[in-house]
N, C-alpha and C positions, 0 to 999 in steps of 0.2 A: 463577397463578389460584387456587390450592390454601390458600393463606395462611389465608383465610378462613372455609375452607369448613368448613360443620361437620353431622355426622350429627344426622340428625332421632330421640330417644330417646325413643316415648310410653310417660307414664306412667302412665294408668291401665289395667286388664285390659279394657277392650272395644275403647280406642286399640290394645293391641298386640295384637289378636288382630283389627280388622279391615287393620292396617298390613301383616302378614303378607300376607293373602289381596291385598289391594287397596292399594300402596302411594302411595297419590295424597295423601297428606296429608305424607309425606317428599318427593315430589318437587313439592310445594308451595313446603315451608320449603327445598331444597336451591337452587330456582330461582328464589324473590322474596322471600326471607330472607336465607339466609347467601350467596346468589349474591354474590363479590365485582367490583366494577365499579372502576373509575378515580374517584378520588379527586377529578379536577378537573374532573368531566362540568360542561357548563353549561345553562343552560337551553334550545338548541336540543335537546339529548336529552330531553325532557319529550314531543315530540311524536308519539314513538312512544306511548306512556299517552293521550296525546290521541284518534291514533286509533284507535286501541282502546275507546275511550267513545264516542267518534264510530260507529265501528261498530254498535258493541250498541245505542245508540239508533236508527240507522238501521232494525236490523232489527226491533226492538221496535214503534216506530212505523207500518213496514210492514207488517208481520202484521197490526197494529190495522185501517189502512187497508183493507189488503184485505178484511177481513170486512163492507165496506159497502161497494164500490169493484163498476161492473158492465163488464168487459170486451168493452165492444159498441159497433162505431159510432155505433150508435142510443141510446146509452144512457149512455155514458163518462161525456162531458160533466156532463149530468145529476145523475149519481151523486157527481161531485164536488163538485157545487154542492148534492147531500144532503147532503153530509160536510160542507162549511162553516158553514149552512144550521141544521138539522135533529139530526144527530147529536150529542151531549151532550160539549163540547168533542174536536169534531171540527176547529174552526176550527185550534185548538191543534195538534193532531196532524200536520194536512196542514203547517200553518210551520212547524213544528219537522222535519217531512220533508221538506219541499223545498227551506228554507235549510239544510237539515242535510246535504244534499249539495253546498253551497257551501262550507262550515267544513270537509266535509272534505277537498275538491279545495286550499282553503287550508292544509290543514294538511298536505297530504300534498305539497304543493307546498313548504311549508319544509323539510320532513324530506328530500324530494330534494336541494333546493339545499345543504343542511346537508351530505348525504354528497357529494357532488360539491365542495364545499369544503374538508372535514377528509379528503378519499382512503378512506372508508369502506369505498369499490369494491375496494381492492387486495388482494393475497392477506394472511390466508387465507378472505378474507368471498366469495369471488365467488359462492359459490351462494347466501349470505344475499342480496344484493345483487339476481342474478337472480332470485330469489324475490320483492323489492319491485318490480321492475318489470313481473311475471308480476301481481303484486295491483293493480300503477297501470291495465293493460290490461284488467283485469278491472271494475274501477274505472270504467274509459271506455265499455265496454260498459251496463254496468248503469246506470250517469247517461244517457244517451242513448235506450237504451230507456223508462226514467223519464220523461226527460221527452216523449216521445210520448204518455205512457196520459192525461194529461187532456181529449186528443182538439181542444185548440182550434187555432185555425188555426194559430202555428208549429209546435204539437204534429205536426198533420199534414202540411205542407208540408217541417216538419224531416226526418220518416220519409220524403219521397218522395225528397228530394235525396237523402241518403246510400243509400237504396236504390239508387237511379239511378246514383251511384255508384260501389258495389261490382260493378254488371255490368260497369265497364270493366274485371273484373281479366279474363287470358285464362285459356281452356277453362272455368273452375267460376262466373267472374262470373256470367253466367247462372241456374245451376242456384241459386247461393247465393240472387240475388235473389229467384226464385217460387219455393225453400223458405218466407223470410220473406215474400214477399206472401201466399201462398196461394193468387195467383188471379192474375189479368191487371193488377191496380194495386195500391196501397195503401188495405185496405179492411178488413171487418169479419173477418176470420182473421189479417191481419196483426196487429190489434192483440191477438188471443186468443195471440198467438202470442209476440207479446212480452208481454206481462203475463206470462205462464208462467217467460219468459226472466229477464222482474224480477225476480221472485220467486226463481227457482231462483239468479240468482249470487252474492246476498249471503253462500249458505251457501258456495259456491265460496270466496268471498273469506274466508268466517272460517277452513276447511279449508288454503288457503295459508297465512294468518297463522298459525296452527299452525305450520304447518311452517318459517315467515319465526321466530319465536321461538325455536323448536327448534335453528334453525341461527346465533342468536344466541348461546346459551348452549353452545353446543359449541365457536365460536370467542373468543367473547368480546366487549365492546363498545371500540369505537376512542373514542378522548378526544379534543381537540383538538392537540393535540402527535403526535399519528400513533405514539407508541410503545408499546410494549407493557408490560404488568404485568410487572414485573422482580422484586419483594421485596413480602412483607407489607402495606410501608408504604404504598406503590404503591397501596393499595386501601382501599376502605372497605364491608361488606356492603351490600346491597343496600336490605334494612331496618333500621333508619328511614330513612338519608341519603338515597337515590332516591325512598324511598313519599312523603316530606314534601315532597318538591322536585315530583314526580309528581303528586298530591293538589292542591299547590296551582297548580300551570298549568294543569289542569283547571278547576279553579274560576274561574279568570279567565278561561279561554276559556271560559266556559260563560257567565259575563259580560258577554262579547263575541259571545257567539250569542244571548241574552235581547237586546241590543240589534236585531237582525233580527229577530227572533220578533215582541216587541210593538209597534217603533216606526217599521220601514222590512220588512213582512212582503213587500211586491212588486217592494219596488226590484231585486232581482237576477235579477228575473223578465222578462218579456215581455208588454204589455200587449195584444199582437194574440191570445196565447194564453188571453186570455176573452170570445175571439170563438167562436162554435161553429167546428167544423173546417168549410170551403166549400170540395168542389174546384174548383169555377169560377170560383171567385176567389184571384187569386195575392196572398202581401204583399207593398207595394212594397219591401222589404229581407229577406230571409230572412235570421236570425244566430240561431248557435246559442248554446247558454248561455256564461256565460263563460271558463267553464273549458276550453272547447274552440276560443276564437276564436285562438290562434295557430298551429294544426291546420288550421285554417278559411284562417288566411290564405296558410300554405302551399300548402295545395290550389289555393285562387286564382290564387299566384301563378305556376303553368305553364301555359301556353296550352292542351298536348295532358292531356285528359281521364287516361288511364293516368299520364301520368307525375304528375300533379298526386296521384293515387291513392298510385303507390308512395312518392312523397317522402314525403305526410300519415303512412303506416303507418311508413314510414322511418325517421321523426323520432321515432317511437317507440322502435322497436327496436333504432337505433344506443344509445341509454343503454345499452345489456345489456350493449355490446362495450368499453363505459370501463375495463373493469380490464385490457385487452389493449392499449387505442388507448394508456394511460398510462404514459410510459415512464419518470416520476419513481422513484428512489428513495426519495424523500420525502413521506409523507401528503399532511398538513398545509397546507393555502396561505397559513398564517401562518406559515412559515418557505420558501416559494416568493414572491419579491419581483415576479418577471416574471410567473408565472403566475396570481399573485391579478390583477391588472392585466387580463388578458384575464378573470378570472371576472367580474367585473362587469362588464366589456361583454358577454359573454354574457347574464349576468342582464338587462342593458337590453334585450339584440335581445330576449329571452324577451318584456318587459314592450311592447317596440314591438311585436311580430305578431300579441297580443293586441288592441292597440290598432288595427292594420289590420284584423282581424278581423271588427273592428266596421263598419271603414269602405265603401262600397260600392266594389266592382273593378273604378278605371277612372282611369283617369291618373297621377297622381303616387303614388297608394294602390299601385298595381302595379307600380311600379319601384322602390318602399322595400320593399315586402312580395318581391320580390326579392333583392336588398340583404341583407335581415334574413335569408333563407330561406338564401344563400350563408354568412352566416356562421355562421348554427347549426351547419352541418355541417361548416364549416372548422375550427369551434373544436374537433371532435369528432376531425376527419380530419386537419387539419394542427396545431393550436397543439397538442393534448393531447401527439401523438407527437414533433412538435422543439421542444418548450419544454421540454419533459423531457430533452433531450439534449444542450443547450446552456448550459441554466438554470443556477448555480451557488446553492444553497439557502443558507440562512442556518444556524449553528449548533444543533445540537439540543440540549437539554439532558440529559446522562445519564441524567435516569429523569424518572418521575409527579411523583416526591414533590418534586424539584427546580425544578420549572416550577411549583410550588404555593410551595414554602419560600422559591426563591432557592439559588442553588451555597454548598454545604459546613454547610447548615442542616440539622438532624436535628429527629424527630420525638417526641414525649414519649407517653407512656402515654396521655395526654388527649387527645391530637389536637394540641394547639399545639406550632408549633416551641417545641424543647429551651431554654431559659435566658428565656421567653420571662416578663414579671413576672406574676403570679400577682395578683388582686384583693386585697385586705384582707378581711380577716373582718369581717363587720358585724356589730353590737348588735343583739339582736332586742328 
């Protein structure tokens, strides 16, 4: 990993007398400079930079928000219909934050399936790993509470169910629920209480990421070939090759976020929630955002209350245990023939419970939402551990450079394989 790396020298007399005191401009250039990375990263590693932009807008946009935004049952509502309304693109603000938590539940959604496909999980990344699934929890927290504070009727119907919820866990259910009510229902403390909650996790979540990057660069980043920097060649610094590839996936998903912004600002939203909140009136479908509808359909799918609880949280928290359930030698599932074959039936059951999610819990919706709920956790509990020990992988290739070049191709001072023709010199 060393190959590359190269000591940050400033040189004027104020760079090295504040480099001294404060070395944050070496451990700039050491970590998104000369940091050296794999050579044949592809564009599913761009979505880490994603969200990381993703982030910072979230919380930029939030802040804004908040300084017009009034935390009161009586009042919420209202307040947001200032902000759309009233407020000097405000309209702007509110879609760009509340589609802004769709892009990044999609983005942070490929970046999961990405490391569950190239073995990301496996040693020496496991506390990097734990660490993104500590940020996706955080993540689920903070979108949920969100979407409660506009107070319209799924806003509020949403908070009653998962409140209602959480008392089935035993001895603290209870206590946890009328922490978050505040009172005897879901009412004008509850939501003071989540706004608070809103507000305080995004810095949570950029505090993890910290520490989720930290622990990137202490071990290094996995390629698609699941092997590791071997030689020099193996690698390329970080800057330009990453920033340019980085920079421009950004830009295209920002592309593909301006198309939700100006052209479909509701479609991912809920039309009952620009109804004022009514408790006397239930909606005939309660569903939560999308991001959460194969959590949702989990829960549905067990008859007893508790258990439907612990699966939902379940289905979380088994990801953490993949670099233990995983008994391959081998990253990659592009050199695992059998067990790429179950990842995308995985990937479907993921996309089916979403799709139940939506569906109302009753007949046929409940015995596929079953179905689907059995094999998320087989794929976790039984395929990870004896596909791995059955499996016979495909050949690896001796290093980076070779999965790049081709076996017995070398690398030239330029970058191009060695003997490789050189353009002609043109007339200017």
């Amino acid at each position: 990993m060393s190959a590359h790396a190269t000591t940050y020298v400033p040189k004027s007399g104020i760079a090295k007398w504040f480099e001294a005191r404060l070395p944050i401009i070496g451990l700039v250039h050491s970590s998104f400079i000369a940091f050296p990375i794999p050579r044949n990263l592809n564009y599913f590693w761009t979505f880490g930079a994603i969200l990381i932009v993703m982030l910072a807008s979230q919380i930029v946009t939030g802040v804004w928000l908040a300084m017009h935004y009034q935390p009161s049952a009586t009042q919420a509502f209202d307040s947001v219909e200032h902000i759309m309304r009233d407020v000097n693109y405000g309209w702007l603000l509110r879609y760009m934050h509340a589609n802004g938590a769709s892009m990044f539940f999609i983005a942070v959604y490929v970046h999961m399936f990405r490391n569950l496909y190239y073995g990301s999980y496996k040693a020496p990344r496991e506390v990097l790993y734990i660490l993104g699934v500590i940020i996706y929890l955080l993540m689920m927290a903070t979108a949920f509470l969100g979407y409660t504070l506009p107070w319209g009727q799924m806003s509020f119907w949403g908070a009653t169910v998962i409140t209602n919820i959480l008392a089935a866990i035993p001895i603290v259910g209870d206590t946890i629920q009328s922490l978050l009510w505040g009172g005897y229902s879901v009412g004008n403390p509850t939501i003071n209480r989540f706004f608070s909650l809103h507000y305080l996790l995004p810095f949570m979540i950029a505090g993890v990421v910290v520490l989720h990057v930290w622990a990137l660069h202490v071990t290094g980043q996995n390629n698609p070939t699941g092997i590791p920097i071997k030689t020099g060649k193996d690698a390329v610094p970080f800057t330009p090759y990453a920033t340019i590839k980085d920079v421009f996936a950004v830009v295209v998903f920002f592309v593909f976020f301006a198309y939700w912004i100006f052209l479909q600002p509701n479609y991912l939203g809920h039309a009952d929630n620009y109804i004022p909140a009514n408790p006397g009136v239930t909606p005939a479908h309660i569903v939560p955002e999308w991001y959460f509808l194969p959590f949702y359909a989990i829960l549905r799918a067990v008859p007893d209350k508790l258990g439907g609880v612990i699966l939902m949280f379940g289905a979380v928290i088994i990801l953490a245990f993949a670099p233990w359930l995983d008994t391959s030698r081998v990253r990659s599932a592009n050199y695992r023939p059998i067990y790429r074959q179950f990842f995308w039936v995985f990937i479907a059951c993921c996309f089916l419970l979403g799709w139940l999610g939506a569906k109302p819990p009753e007949g046929g919706y409940v015995l596929a939402a079953r179905v689907a709920t059995f094999y998320y956790f087989a794929h976790f509990l039984l395929v990870m551990p004896l596909v791995g020990l059955f499996e016979t992988p495909k050949p690896l290739p001796g290093s980076i450079l070779e999965s790049v070049t081709g076996p017995g191709k070398q690398v030239g001072a330029s970058g191009m394989p060695a003997g490789a023709a050189a353009a002609p010199p043109t007339k200017g």
